[in-house]
C-alpha positions in Angstrom: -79.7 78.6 -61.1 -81.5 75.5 -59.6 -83.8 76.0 -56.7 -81.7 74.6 -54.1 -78.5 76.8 -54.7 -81.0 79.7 -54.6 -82.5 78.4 -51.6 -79.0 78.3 -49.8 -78.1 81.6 -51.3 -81.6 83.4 -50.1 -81.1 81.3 -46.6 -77.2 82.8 -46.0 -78.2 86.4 -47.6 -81.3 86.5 -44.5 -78.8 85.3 -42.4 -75.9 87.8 -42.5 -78.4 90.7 -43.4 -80.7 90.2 -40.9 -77.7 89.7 -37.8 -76.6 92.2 -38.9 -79.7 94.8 -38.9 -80.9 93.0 -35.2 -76.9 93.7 -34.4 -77.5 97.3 -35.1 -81.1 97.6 -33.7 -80.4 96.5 -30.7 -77.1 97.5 -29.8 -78.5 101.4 -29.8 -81.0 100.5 -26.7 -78.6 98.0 -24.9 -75.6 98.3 -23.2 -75.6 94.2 -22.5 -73.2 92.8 -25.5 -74.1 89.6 -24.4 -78.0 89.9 -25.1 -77.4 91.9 -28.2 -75.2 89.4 -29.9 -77.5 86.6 -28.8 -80.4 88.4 -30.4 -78.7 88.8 -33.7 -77.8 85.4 -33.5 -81.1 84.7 -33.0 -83.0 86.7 -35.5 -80.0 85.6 -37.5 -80.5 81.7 -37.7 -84.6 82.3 -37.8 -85.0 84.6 -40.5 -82.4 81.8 -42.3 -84.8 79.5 -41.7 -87.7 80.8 -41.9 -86.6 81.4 -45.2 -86.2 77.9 -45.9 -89.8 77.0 -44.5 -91.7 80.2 -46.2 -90.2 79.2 -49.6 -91.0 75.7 -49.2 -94.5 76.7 -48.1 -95.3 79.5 -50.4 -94.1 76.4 -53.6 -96.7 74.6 -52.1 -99.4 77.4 -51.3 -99.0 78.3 -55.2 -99.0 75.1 -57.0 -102.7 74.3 -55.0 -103.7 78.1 -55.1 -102.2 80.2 -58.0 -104.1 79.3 -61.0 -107.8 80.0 -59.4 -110.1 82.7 -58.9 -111.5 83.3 -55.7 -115.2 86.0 -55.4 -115.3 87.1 -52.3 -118.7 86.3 -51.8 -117.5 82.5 -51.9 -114.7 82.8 -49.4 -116.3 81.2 -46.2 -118.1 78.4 -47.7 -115.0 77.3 -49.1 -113.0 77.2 -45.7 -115.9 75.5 -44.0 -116.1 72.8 -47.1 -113.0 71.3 -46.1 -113.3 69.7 -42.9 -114.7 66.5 -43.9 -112.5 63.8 -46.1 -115.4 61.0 -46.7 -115.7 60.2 -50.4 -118.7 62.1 -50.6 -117.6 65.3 -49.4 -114.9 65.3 -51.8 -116.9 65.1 -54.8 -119.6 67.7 -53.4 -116.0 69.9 -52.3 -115.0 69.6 -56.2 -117.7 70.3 -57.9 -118.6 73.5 -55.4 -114.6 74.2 -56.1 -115.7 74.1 -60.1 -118.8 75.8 -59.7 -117.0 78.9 -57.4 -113.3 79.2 -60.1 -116.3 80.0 -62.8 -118.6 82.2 -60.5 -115.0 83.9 -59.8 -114.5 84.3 -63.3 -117.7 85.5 -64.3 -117.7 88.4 -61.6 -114.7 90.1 -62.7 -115.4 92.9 -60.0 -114.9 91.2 -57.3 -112.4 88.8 -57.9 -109.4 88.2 -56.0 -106.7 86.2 -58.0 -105.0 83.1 -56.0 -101.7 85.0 -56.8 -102.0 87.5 -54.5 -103.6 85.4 -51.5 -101.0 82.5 -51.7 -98.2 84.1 -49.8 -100.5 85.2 -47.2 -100.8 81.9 -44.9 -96.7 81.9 -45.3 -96.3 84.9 -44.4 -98.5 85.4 -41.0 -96.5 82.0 -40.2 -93.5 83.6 -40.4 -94.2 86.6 -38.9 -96.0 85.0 -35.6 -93.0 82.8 -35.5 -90.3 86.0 -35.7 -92.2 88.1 -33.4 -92.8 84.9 -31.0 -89.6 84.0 -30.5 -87.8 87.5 -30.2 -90.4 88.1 -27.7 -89.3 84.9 -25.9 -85.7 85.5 -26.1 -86.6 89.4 -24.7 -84.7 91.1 -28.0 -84.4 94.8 -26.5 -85.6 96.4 -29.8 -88.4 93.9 -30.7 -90.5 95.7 -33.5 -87.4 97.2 -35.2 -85.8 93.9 -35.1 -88.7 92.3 -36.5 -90.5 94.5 -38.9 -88.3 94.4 -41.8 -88.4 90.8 -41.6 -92.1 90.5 -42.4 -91.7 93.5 -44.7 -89.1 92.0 -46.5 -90.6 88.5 -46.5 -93.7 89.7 -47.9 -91.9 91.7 -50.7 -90.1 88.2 -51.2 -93.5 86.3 -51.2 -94.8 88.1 -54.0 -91.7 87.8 -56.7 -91.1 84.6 -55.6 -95.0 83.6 -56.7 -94.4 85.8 -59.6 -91.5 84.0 -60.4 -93.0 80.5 -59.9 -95.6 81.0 -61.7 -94.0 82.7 -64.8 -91.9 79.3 -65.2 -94.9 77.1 -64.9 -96.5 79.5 -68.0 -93.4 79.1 -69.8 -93.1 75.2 -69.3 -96.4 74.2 -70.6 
């Protein structure tokens, strides 16, 4: 299956699964039809979306993060190594980059692997957004309604980066 039929299938699955489930959440605590079906229709279309974006973001978030090794010890020099883009910093940024992958490596204790932090950054994204805009739109049943989103997003984060990164292994 190509990537963009199983992006429209994973989009209309989240869809219809998740209007349905804010449907159900919310019509136990609400006796307004009109805010309940707006709220489905709302979780509804985001978590179809958001699908969309968090796929298109996690491709990305692997292919720069899901091959290295980050040490823990490493992690805030990193984040404050990339605010500068003059020619200099670059090189000083890659060979720090270099130097950190093999200090990674070499301290096999206290490793993280890029697999496991590159659905992270999509994934408090999409749960600031969810939670944001049910908030906004006053969804009676807020945390129910939102809760197996992010669950179920992160759950999907982590085969989908499986999954992208077996068929990278297997095409080279």
């Amino acid at each position: 299956m190509s990537s963009k039929v199983r992006l429209f299938w994973s989009a209309l699955i989240s869809f219809i699964f998740y209007f349905a489930w804010t449907y159900w959440a919310n019509d136990m605590v609400s006796e307004d039809t009109e805010l309940v079906l707006r709220s489905a229709l709302v979780q509804g279309s985001l978590s179809a979306t958001i699908t969309l974006l968090f796929t298109f973001a996690l491709e990305k978030s692997v292919q720069k993060y899901g091959q290295h090794s980050i040490s823990l010890f490493f992690v805030v020099p990193i984040i404050c190594s990339v605010h500068s883009k003059t020619t200099q910093n670059i090189a000083i940024f890659r060979t720090f980059n270099a130097a950190l992958n093999l200090s990674a490596k070499k301290a096999s204790g206290a490793v993280i692997p890029g697999t496991l932090l590159a659905p992270i950054l999509p994934l408090i994204v999409q749960a600031s957004i969810a939670i944001g805009v049910n908030w906004l739109n006053q969804t009676p049943n807020l945390w129910l309604t939102v809760a197996p989103s992010i669950f179920f997003t992160g759950v999907y984060g982590y085969v989908y980066t499986f999954t992208l990164l077996k068929e990278r292994t297997a095409a080279q």
